[in-house]
Structures are given as C-alpha cells and as structure tokens.
N, C-alpha and C positions, 0 to 999 in steps of 0.2 A: 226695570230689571225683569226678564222672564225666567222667570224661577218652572222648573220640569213643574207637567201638571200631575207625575205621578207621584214626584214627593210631596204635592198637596194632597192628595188620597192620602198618603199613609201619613201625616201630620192632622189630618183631620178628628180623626177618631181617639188618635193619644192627647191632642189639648182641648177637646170639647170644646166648654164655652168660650175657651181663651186663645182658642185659631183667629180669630179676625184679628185680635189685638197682635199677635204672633206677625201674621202675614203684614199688619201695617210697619210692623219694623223693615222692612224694604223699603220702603219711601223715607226711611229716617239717618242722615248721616252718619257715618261710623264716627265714633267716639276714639281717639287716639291716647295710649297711655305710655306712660316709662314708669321706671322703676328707677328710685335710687340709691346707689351703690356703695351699700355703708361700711365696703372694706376702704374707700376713701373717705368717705366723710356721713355724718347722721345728717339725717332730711331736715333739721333743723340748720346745719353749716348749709347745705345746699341752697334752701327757700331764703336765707339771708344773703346768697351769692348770684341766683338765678333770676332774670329778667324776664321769666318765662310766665304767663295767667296760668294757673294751674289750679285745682280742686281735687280734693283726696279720693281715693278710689274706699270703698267702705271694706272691703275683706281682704285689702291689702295693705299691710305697716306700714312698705315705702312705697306704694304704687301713688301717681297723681297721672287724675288727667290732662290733659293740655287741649289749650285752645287749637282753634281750627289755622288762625291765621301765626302760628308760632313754628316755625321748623325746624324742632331740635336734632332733627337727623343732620343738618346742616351746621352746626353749632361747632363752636373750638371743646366744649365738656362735651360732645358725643366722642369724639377720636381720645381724649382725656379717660373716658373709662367713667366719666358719672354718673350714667346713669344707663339703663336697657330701655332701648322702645320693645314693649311689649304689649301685646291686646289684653286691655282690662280682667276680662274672662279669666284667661290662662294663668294668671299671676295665683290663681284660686289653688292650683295642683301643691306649690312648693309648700306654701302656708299651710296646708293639710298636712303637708309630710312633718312640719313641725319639728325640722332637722336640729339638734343640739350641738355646740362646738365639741369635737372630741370625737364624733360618729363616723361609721364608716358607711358610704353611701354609693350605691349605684345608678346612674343617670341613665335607661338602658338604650332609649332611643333618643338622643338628645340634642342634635342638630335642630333649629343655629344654634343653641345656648337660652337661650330665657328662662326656661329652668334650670337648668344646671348653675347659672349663673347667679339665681336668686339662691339655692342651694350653696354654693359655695359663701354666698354672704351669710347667710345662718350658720356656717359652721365656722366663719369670722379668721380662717387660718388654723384651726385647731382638728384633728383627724384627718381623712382620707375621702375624698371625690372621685369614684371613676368617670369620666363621661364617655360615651361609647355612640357610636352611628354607624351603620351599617354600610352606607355610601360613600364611598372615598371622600368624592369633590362635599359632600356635606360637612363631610368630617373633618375638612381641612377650613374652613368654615366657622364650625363649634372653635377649633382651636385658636383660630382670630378671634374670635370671642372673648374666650377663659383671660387670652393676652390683653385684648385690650382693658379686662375689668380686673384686670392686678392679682389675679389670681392665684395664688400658690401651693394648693395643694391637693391638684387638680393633678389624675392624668387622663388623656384623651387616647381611646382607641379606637379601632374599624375593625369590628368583630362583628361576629353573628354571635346571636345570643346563645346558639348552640355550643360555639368556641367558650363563649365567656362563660356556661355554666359548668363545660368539665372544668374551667382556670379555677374557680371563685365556688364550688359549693358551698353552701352556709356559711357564707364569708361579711354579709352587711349588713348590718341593723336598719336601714331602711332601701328598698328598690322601687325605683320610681320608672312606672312606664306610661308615656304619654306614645299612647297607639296610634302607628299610622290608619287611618282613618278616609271616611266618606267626605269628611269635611263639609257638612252640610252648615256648620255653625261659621263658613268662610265665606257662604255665598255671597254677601254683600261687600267684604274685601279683594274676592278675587274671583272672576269671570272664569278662571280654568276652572276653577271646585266644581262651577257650573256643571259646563261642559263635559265636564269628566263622569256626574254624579247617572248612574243607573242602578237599576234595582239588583243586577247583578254583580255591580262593585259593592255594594254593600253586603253585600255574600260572600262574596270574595275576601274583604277586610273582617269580615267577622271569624271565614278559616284563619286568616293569619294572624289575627288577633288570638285566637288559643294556641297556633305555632307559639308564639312569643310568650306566651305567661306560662305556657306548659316547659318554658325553660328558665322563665323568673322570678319561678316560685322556689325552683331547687336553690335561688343563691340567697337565699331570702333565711338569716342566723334564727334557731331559735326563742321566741321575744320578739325579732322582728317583726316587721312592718311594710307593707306594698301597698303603694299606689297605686290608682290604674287610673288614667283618665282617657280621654277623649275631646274633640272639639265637632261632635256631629249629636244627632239626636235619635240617633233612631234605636230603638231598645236592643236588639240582636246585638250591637256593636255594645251596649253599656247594660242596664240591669240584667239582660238576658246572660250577657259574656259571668259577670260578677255569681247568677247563681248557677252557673255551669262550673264556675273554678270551685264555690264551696262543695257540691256533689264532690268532686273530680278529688277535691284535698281537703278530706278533712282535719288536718292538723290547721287550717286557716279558718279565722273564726269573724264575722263583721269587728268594726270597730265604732268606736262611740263618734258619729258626728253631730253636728246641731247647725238646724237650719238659721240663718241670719241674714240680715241685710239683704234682703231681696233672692239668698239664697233658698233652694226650697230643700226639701228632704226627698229622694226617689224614691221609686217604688219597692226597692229591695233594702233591708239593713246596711247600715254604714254607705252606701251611699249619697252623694249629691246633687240636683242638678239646677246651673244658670240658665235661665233663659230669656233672652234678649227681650220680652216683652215686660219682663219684671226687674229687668237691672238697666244700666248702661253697659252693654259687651255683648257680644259677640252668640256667647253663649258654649256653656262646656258639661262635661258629666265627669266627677269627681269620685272614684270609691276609697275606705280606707280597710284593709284586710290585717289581720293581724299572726301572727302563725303565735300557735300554743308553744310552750316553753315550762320546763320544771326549774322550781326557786334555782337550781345550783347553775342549770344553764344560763339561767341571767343577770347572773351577780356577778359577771367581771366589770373593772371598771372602763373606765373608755381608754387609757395608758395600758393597762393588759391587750385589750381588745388590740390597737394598733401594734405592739410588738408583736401579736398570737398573728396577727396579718401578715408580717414583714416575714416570719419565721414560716408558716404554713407555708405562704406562697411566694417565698421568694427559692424555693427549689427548682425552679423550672432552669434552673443553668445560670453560669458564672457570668457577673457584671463586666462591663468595659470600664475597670476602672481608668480614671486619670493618673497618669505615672508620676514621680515624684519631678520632673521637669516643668511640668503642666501644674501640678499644686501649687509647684512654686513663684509661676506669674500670676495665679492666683490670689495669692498670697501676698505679691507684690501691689496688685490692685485692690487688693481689700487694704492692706497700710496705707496706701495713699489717699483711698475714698472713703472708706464706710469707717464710723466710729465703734471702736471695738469698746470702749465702756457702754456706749448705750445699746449696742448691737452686736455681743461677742458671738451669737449661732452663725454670723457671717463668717467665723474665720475657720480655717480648715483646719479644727479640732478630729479626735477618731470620729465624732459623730457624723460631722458635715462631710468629712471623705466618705462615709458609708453609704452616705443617700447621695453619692456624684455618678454621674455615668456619660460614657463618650457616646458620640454616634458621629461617627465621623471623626474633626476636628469643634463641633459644635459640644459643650458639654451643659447638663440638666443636672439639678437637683432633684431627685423624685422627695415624694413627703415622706415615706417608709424605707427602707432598705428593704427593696423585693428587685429581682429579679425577671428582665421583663421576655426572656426568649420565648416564644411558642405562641407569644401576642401579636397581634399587629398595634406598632402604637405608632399615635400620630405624632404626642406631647407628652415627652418623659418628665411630667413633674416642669418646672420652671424653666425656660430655657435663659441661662447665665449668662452666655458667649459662645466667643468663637476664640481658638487660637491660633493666632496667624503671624508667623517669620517672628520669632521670640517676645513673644505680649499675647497679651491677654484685652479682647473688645469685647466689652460688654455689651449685652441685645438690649431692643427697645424690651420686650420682655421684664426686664430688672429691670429698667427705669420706671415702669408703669405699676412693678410691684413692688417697689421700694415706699417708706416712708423717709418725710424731708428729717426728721430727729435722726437716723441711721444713718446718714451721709455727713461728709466736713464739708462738701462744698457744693451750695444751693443760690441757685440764681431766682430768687422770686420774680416773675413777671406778669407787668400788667394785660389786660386780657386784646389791646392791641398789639402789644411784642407778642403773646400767644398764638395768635390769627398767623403773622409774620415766621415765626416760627415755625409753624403747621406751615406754611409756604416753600419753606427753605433755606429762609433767608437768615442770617447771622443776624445776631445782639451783642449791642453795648452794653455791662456790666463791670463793674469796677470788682476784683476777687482777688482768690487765690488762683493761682496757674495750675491747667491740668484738667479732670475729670469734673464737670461741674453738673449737677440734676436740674435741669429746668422745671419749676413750678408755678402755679397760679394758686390760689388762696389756700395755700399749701397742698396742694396734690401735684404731684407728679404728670409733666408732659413729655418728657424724653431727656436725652443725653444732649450735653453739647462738651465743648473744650475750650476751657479761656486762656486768653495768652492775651497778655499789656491792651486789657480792656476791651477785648473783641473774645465772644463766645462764637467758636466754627459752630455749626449747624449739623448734629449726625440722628436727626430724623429720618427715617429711614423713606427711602427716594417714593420708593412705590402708595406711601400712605399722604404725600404732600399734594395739596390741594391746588 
C-alpha cells in the first residue's frame, strides 16, 4: 500500500515513539464489524440464531467482529435488517452520544446510516430522529437504510445545514456531526481516500468543517449535547476544530469523557481519539461538547420536549392530510391485519391521523405531528403504503417495522424458505387467507398473501436476489 509520503511527515511528529507501530498497521488486514439491531432482536436472540464466528468489539454494546472468511453482507439477516456492517471505529460516535429513548436528535451528516441507525436503536422507538445528507443520491441511500433496520421514528432529509438550522434552532438534545473528512483513518479500506488525500484537502475539510458546526451549534437545545467526530487524524480537522468551536461559543463547555479499551483521551478536554495501532479499527476522533443551560431550561421531560417539537415546528404550513376515503382502507387493513388489543396506535384514532401525511398517493406516518413544507424530505416518518384503485398496499417499509405480536397473520419461516423468499419465489403455509407477515426467528422479512395454502410473494422485485 503506498501511503502519500507527506502524510508520513505530518504523522511523524504527532505519534513519536508510536509511528512505526502506526505505520505497521498497513500491512495488517482490516478487521470487519456489524452491529446488531436490537430494534429486532438483543445480541443475545441474534448469537443463539447466527452461524456467524464473531468476537465482541470492546466500546461497542452490540458491535461484534466477524471473521474474515463469513459474508454477512451476503446473508438472508443482512436484507432482514439484523444487523449494520459497520467499521469497528465508528460504532465509537453513537455510544458517546449516549442517546436515551424519548430524545430528540439530530443526525446532521448521516449518509449511509451506521450512525443514525445505531441512534435510532438507542432511542428503541421512543422520541424523534432527524437524519439529514446533504447529497441527494446519498440521501436516498440513508433512507434504504432507516427501511431496512425497522425504523420508525426516523425522518430523513436533504438539506444543508444552513436550511436545517433556520427549521430547528434549539430544537435537540443531542446533534451529532460525523464530518466529512480527509479520511485518512480509510486508507486501508479504500484506495480513493488515497488518492484524494493532499495537504490542501485537508484545508479545505477543515474550512468546511467550521461551515458545518458554525450552523450545528445553533440547533443544539439548551442542556444539550454535540458530537463531533471524524475518521482522519490530522489535528486541524479534530482538536484544533473542537478549540476553535469553544473560543467561537462560549455557551459550549467540554464534556466528561473517559479513556477505555484501547481508547485514548486527545489532546483537548472531552475529546477522544482511536487509533488503529492500539485498537482493532480503523481509527476515529471522537468529541463530546455540551452547551450551558439554567435548571428551568432543562427540566422538561422528554413527552413535553416532543409535543414543544410538533407545535414549534410544525408551523411551516398545512399537512396532506389523508381524506376520510383513504382512512377508511386504512382502517379496513388494519381489521383484517394488525391486532388492535396488542396494537391499538395502529388504528386511526385522532392521534394516528395527526402524524399521517400524503405525498402523492404514498402515505407516512411521521413520529410527531409537524409539518414538513420548506424542508426537503426524503422519508416522511414510516412509509405505510400505497393507495391504489380502492385498497390499501402496504410497503415492504411496515413489514420490516412491524413486530410478529402486532399482526393476526404470521407465516414463520425457516431460513431456506427465507433465502427462497428473498428470491421471489412463493411458500407453502397452511393459514388464514389474506395479508400474512413473513418471519424468521421472529423478525420480520416482508409481506406475502395466503390463499388455500400458497403464500404469493410481494417482496419487492428490485431488492430479490
């Protein structure tokens, strides 16, 4: 691997004695990890269902590593939503954020998802995810994502942070920005980082790098909390950036981290930094910032906090709602499917019409009742269906965010009918007629339709193997 010899000069002098060891990490095979996805199932259901050699990652809950010769990207649970491949390293940011169910959180650069979606599992379905990319095609990307890991209370935008911070001033108890970056901590996973990396891009991501926090700091609630990370090394982009933002805002004060597991502590308060010659990963720079707050600012609870959300910012202009035609096939598929004793938020009470909105003939459930004009969204909240010639088609979306107790009719299958399924192909089950959830060791694989012992197949075409 020929690594630039000018980022050996500037790596030399910041790890002293520990550059040789540094630099031998080049000749050492990259370490692959996932993460798994405990809005389906705890890594304890997973490791008793998984066939995979795996070894825990140390500063991640559900992070494991996985062997070299296992390819879980090829797997029937990667399309299933159980788990995220993610680089060991990066798993470090969400964990820092330390997100609680009930939070309202901003993901500012979040393309593909590894964080946001580690995020979303710490808030377990409870509060408010924005995830936000700046780039379309990225963006649309993240929101394959959110879908396939069951996500619900998620919405996905394509804004500039400039947009999102007149939307959202002090609007989230935590904002998490994982900066685009020199990417120097990629160079063993991908030859472009290479390629790309000069001593002038790293100039360049350091301007853009205070673009972007000099607008995600404004959304960042009194009490709150800002991430900042990176996956490069070089100071300007990470301790240098964190003591330019304390000058710049002093209302933002370090936060308490503590160095572990092969973590170390950087050179500036509250932050972090991985580095590849003292962990297995990749290697990242982790900060945690905290902004000042007086007792009365932060003693709402987290049910205040989301209604003050809905209501604040759902002024930007009137919803599409569903008309009372459209409820009503709603309505009709919710009696036939989903159990309304173990699952009444399912049925179109005032509340569940408040968080519905059209776009198109597609309709979402967002998590709050807001208002979404003057955004660009990619993922209004869950996408439910479609409504098409008097009915109601449910998306793969609500099958993979469903749980198998909320449904009347579940087709458990074994993980060769699952393979077969992901293909296209129909299954044999003996059932009720009509709308049935396909599962495997209880989670959710998609939608099918039984009729006298044959399930049709309405995996959706483009995701079949």
């Amino acid at each position: 691997m020929l690594i630039p010899e000018k980022f050996k000069e500037r790596m030399k002098p910041l790890l002293k004695d520990a550059y040789d060891a540094f630099v031998a990490t080049y000749e050492v095979p990259v370490r692959g990890g996932l993460r798994v996805n405990t809005l389906k199932m705890s890594k304890e259901e997973f490791l008793s269902c998984s066939s995979f050699s795996l070894s825990p990652i140390p500063w991640a809950a559900n992070g494991f590593y996985y062997d070299g010769k296992d390819r879980p990207g090829k797997h029937a649970f990667h399309e299933m939503g159980l788990y995220y491949m993610q680089e060991p390293s990066a798993m470090s940011v969400a964990e820092l954020a330390a997100v609680k169910p009930g939070e309202i959180v901003l993901d500012l650069c979040a393309a593909p998802g590894g964080k946001s979606t580690q995020l979303a599992a710490a808030l377990n379905g409870k509060g408010l995810l924005v995830s936000n990319e700046i780039h379309p095609a990225r963006s649309k990307i993240l929101s394959q994502n959110m879908e396939r890991m069951g996500v619900r209370n998620a919405i996905v935008t394509n804004e500039t942070p400039q947009a999102l911070a007149k939307l959202y001033f002090q609007a989230f108890d935590c904002v998490v920005v994982d900066a685009p970056c020199s990417g120097e901590g990629m160079f063993r996973k991908d030859e472009e980082a290479i390629r790309q990396w000069s001593e002038e891009n790293v100039t360049m991501c350091a301007e853009r790098q205070k673009e972007i926090l000099a607008e995600a700091v404004k959304m960042v609630r009194p009490g709150g909390r800002l991430i900042y990370s990176t996956c490069t090394f070089e100071p300007a982009e990470n301790e240098e950036m964190i003591t330019w933002l304390l000058a710049e805002y002093p209302e933002f004060e370090p936060g308490k981290v503590c160095a572990h597991d092969s973590i170390v502590l950087g050179n500036v308060p509250g932050t972090l930094r991985l580095w590849p010659h003292l962990l297995q990963g990749e290697g990242h720079f982790v900060a945690l910032l905290n902004r000042k707050s007086s007792e009365e600012e932060a003693g709402e609870t987290s049910a205040e906090k989301l209604a003050l959300f809905g209501k604040k910012y759902g002024r930007i202009g009137k919803k599409n709602y569903p008309d009372a035609a459209r409820l009503a096939l709603w309505d009709a598929f919710a009696k036939e499917f989903l159990d309304k004793e173990k699952a009444p938020e399912w049925f179109a009470s005032k509340a569940l019409k408040a968080r519905m909105v059209l776009f198109g003939e597609n309709i979402y459930l967002l998590p709050t009742p807001v208002a979404l004009e003057g955004c660009k969204v990619v993922r209004a909240g869950l996408h439910l269906g479609t409504f098409e010639k008097n009915r109601f088609e449910p998306s793969h979306s609500l099958a993979l965010a469903l749980r198998p107790e909320e449904v009347l009719n579940v087709t458990e299958a074994g993980l060769e009918e699952v393979e077969k399924y992901q293909r296209g192909e129909t299954l044999t089950a003996d059932g009720p007629k009509g709308w049935t959830l396909v599962t495997h060791a209880g989670c959710p694989v998609g939608f099918g339709k039984r009729s006298n012992g044959i399930v049709k197949n309405h995996y959706p075409k483009g995701l079949r193997k």
